[in-house]
C-alpha positions in Angstrom: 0.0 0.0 0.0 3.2 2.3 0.0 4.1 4.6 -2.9 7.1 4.6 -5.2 9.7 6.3 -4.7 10.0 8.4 -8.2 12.6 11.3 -9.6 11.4 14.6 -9.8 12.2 18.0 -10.6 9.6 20.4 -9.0 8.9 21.7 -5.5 5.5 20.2 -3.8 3.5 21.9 -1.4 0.5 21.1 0.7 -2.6 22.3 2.2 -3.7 21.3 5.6 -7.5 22.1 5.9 -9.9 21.9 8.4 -10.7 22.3 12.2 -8.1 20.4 13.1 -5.6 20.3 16.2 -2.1 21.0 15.3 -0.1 20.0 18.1 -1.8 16.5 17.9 1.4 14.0 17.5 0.1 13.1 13.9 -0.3 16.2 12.6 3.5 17.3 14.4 4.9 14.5 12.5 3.6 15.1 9.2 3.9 19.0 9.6 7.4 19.1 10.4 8.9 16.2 8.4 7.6 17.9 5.1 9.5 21.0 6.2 12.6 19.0 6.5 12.5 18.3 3.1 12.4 21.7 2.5 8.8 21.6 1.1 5.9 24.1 1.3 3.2 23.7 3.4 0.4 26.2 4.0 -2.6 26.0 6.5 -6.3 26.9 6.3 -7.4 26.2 9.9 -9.9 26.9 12.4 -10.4 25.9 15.9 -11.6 22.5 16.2 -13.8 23.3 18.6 -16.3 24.9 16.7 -19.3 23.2 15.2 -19.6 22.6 11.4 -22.4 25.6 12.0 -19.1 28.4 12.0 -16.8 26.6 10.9 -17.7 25.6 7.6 -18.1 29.4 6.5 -14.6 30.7 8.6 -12.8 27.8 6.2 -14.5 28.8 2.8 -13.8 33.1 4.3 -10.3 31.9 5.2 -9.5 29.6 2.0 -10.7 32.4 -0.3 -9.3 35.4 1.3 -5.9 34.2 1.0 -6.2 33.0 -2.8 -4.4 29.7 -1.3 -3.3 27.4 -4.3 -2.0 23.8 -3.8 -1.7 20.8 -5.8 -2.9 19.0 -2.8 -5.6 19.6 0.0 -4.7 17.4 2.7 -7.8 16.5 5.6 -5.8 15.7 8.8 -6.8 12.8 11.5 -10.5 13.0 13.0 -11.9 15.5 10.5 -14.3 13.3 8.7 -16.7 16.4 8.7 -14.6 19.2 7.0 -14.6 16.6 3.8 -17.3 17.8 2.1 -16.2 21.4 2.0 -12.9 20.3 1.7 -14.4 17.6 -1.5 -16.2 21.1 -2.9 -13.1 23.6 -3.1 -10.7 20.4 -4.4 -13.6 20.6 -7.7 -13.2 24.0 -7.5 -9.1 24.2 -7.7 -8.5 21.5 -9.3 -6.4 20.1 -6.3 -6.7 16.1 -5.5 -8.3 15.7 -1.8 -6.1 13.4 0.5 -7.8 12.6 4.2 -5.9 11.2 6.6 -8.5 10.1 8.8 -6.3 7.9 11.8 -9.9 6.1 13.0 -13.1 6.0 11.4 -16.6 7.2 13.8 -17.6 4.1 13.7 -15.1 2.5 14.6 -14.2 4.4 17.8 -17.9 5.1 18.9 -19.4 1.7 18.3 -16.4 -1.1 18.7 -14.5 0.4 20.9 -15.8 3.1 23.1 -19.4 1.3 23.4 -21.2 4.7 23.9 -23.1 4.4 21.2 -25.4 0.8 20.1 -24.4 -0.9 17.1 -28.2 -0.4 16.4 -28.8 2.8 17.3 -29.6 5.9 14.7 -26.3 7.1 16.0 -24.5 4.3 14.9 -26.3 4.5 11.3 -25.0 8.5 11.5 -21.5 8.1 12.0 -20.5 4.9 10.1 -22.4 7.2 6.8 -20.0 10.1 7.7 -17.0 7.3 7.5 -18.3 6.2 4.2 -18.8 9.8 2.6 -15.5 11.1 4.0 -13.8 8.1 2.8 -15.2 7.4 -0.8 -14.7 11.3 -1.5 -11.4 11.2 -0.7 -8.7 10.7 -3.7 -6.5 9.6 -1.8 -7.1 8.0 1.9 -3.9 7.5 4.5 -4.5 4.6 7.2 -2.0 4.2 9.9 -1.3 0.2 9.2 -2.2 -2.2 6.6 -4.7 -4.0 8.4 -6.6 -0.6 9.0 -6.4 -0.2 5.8 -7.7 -3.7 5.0 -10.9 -2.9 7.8 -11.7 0.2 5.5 -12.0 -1.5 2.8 -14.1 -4.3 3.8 -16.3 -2.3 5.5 -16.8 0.9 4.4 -16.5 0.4 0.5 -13.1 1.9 -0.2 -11.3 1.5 -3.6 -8.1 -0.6 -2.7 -6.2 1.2 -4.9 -7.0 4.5 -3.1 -5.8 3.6 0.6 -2.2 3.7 1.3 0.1 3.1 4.5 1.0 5.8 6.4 3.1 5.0 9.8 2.4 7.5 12.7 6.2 7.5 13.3 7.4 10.1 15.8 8.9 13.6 16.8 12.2 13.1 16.7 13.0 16.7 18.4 10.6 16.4 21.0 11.6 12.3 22.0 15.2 12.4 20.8 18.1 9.9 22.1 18.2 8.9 25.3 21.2 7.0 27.3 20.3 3.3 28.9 18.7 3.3 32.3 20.9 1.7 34.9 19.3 -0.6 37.8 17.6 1.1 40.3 16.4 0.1 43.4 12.7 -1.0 41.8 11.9 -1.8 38.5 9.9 1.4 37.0 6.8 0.6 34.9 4.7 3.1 32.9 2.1 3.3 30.8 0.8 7.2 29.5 -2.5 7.4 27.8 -6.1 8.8 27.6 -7.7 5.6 29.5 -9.5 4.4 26.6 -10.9 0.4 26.1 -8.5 -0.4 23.3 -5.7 0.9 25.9 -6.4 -2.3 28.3 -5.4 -0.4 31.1 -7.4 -3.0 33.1 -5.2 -5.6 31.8 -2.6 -3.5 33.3 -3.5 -2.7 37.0 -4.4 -6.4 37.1 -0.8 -7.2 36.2 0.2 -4.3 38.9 -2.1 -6.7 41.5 -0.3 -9.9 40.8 3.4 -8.3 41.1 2.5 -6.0 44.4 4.7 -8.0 46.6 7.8 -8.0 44.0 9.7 -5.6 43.1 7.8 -3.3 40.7 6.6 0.1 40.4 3.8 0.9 38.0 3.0 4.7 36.6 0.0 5.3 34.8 0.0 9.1 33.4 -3.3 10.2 31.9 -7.3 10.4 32.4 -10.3 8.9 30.2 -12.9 6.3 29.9 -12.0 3.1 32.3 -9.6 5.7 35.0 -12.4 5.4 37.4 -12.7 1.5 37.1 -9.1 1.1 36.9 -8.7 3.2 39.8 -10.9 1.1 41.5 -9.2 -2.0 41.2 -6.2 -0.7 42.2 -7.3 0.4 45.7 -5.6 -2.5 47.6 -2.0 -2.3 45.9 0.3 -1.0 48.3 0.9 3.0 47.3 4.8 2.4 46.9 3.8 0.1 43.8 2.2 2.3 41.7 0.9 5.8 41.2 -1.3 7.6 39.0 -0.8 11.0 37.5 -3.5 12.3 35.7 -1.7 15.3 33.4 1.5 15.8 31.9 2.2 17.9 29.6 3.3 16.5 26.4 6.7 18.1 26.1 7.4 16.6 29.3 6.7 13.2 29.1 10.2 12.2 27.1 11.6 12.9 31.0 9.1 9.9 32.4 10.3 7.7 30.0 13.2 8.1 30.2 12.9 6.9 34.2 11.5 3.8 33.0 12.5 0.3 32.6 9.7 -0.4 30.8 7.1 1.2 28.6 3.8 -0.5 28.0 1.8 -0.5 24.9 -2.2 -1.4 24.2 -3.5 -4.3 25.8 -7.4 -4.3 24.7 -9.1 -6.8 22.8 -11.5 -4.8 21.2 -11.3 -4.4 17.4 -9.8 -0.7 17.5 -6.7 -2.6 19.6 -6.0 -5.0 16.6 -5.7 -2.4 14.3 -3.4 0.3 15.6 0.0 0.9 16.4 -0.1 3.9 18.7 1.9 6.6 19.4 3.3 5.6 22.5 4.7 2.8 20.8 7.2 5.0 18.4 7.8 7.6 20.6 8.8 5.0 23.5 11.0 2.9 21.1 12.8 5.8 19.9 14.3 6.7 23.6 15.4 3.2 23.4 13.3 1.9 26.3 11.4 -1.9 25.4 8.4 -2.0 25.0 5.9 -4.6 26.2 2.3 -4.6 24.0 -0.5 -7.1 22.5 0.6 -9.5 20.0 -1.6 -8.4 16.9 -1.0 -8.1 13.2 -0.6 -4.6 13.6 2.2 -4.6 15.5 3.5 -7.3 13.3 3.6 -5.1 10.3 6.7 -3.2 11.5 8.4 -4.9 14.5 9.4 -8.9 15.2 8.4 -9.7 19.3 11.6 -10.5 21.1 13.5 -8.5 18.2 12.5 -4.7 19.0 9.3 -4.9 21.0 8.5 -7.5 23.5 4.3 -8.9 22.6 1.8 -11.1 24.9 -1.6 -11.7 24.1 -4.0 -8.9 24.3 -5.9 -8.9 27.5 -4.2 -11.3 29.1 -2.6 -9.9 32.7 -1.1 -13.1 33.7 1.2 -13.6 30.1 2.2 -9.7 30.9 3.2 -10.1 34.5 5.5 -13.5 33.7 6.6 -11.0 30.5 7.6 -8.3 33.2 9.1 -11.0 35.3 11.7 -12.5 32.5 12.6 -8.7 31.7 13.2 -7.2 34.9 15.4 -10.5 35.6 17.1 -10.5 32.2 19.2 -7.0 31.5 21.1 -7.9 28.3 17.3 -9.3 26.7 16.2 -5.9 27.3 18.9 -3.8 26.6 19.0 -5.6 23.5 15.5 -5.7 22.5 15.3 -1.8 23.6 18.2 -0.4 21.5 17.1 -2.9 18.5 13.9 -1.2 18.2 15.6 2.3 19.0 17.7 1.6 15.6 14.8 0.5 13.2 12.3 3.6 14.7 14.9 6.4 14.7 16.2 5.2 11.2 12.6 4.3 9.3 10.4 6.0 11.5 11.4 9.5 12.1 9.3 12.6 10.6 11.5 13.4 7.4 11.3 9.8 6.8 7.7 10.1 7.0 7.5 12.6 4.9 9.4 11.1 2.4 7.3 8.3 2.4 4.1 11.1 2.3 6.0 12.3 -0.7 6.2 9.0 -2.4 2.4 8.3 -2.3 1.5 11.9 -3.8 3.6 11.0 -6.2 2.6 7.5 -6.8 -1.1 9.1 -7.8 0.1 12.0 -9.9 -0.4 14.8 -7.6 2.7 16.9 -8.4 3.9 17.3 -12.5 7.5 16.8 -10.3 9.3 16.7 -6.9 12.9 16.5 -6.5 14.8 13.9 -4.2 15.9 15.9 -1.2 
């Protein structure tokens, strides 16, 4: 599902469009690595915060005000909305319409969240806005060949339209960090928003069957199961784990970097099968292993007990005997650790992202040229 990589001669440029969140680790990614290659990139943005309402007539104000010209509107993650107007002015310019949609509606609200029934009017609402935004699209980016394959299959997407993006990472922002050395307890953290395709209850019931060893969990974040989780976790001695419910992002390279161990996702809900987050890149990159699910995801860009360190998703006892061998064994997880440090910071970075971005636009014809930086 990747593009070629193809000789060109002409500078590209791109527009981001839409009520989208720039400081969102996707968006960071794609944002900065295209201005490493030395590539133009202008924005046409509005809060994302306002409904379509305003925000639909602030784009089409901003877009035409500024007599903005590109080759390329680009849709970033979660704005399945802003592709119609975005669809619209692409007919209008003559610019081919890319979305880059991370998760479908669907997806999220129904099969993994739960807040919404599979046979509900709601449900019937948001997998429609997945299908429009996704069949308008020229061009749609998924995450991981298997999401790729799920849009397909279920939402009528042309296979030769979808192509595999990685979210890769910031490379200024979680740069190289040195080995930990042994400390007195062996530091365990997980960072995320709490949601069920996290399996953060996978997690604190590993954090009960290791209380009396020599472990120290830290969850860092708030969201859907924290009260449940928290909860659970009521009897585990407070020296063995702690919960801190916001960090900023620019600060969480410095908790990482404290830990032995990073963990992944752990839910078994469909969402968890088809994602590689975030955490994941960013984690490997600062050369700490990594412990997540077993999935074909994963799969797709790392070999378990090679760079990343896999047990089966939802499964607390498999993670705790996982956590066991690692905190026992230094030189597996050194080695694992700065194995997966060397394939992320050398495949997975944001130029090469870019690069890759590149390569797809190019693949479907949307610059005459481009020149290998």
């Amino acid at each position: 599902m990747d593009g070629n990589d193809t000789e060109r001669n002409a500078r590209p440029s791109l527009l981001f469009f839409g009520g989208y969140d720039p400081d969102y680790p996707r968006n960071q990614v794609i944002r900065k690595g295209w201005g490493k290659l030395g590539f133009e990139l202008e924005e046409c943005r509005v809060d994302f915060r306002r409904k379509v309402h305003t925000r639909y007539p602030a784009l089409i104000w901003k877009y035409l005000r500024r007599h903005i010209k590109s080759p390329v509107i680009f849709v970033p993650d979660f704005r399945h909305k802003d592709i119609p107007l975005a669809w619209l002015l692409s007919k209008f310019s003559g610019s081919r319409l890319v979305f880059d949609p991370l998760v479908s509606r669907y997806e999220t609200r129904v099969l993994d969240r739960a807040d919404v029934r599979a046979s509900s009017a709601q449900a019937w609402h948001n997998r429609n806005i997945d299908t429009i935004s996704f069949q308008l699209a020229d061009i749609l980016l998924v995450d991981t060949d298997v999401h790729g394959r799920f849009y397909i299959e279920n939402f009528g997407v042309s296979r030769e339209k979808v192509f595999t993006l990685p979210v890769g990472y910031d490379e200024d922002i979680f740069g190289e960090a040195e080995p930990k050395e042994r400390g007195d307890v062996f530091d365990v953290l997980f960072f995320g928003s709490f949601l069920p395709h996290h399996g953060v209850e996978t997690i604190v019931r590993t954090a009960w069957i290791l209380r009396d060893e020599n472990f120290r969990f830290t969850f860092i974040g708030r969201g859907q199961t924290y009260e449940s989780v928290r909860a659970y976790a009521a009897g585990i001695p407070g020296e063995r784990l702690r919960f801190i419910e916001h960090v900023p992002y620019r600060e969480l390279p410095s908790f990482i970097e404290r830990a032995d161990i990073v963990l992944g996702i752990f839910g078994k809900t469909v969402k968890a099968g088809l994602v590689v987050p975030n955490k994941v890149f960013q984690s490997m990159a600062m050369a700490r292993c990594v412990v997540t699910a077993q999935s074909k995801a994963v799969s797709e860009f790392f070999q378990s007990g090679e760079h990343v360190f896999t047990v089966p998703a939802g499964n607390a006892d498999k993670l705790a005997e996982a956590l066991r061998l690692l905190e026992a064994n230094d030189e597996m997880r050194q080695r694992i650790a700065s194995n997966g440090a060397k394939l992320v910071r050398t495949l997975y970075n944001s130029r090469r992202i870019a690069r890759r971005l590149l390569d797809i636009l190019n693949d479907r014809g949307c610059f005459e040229s481009a020149s290998r930086k």
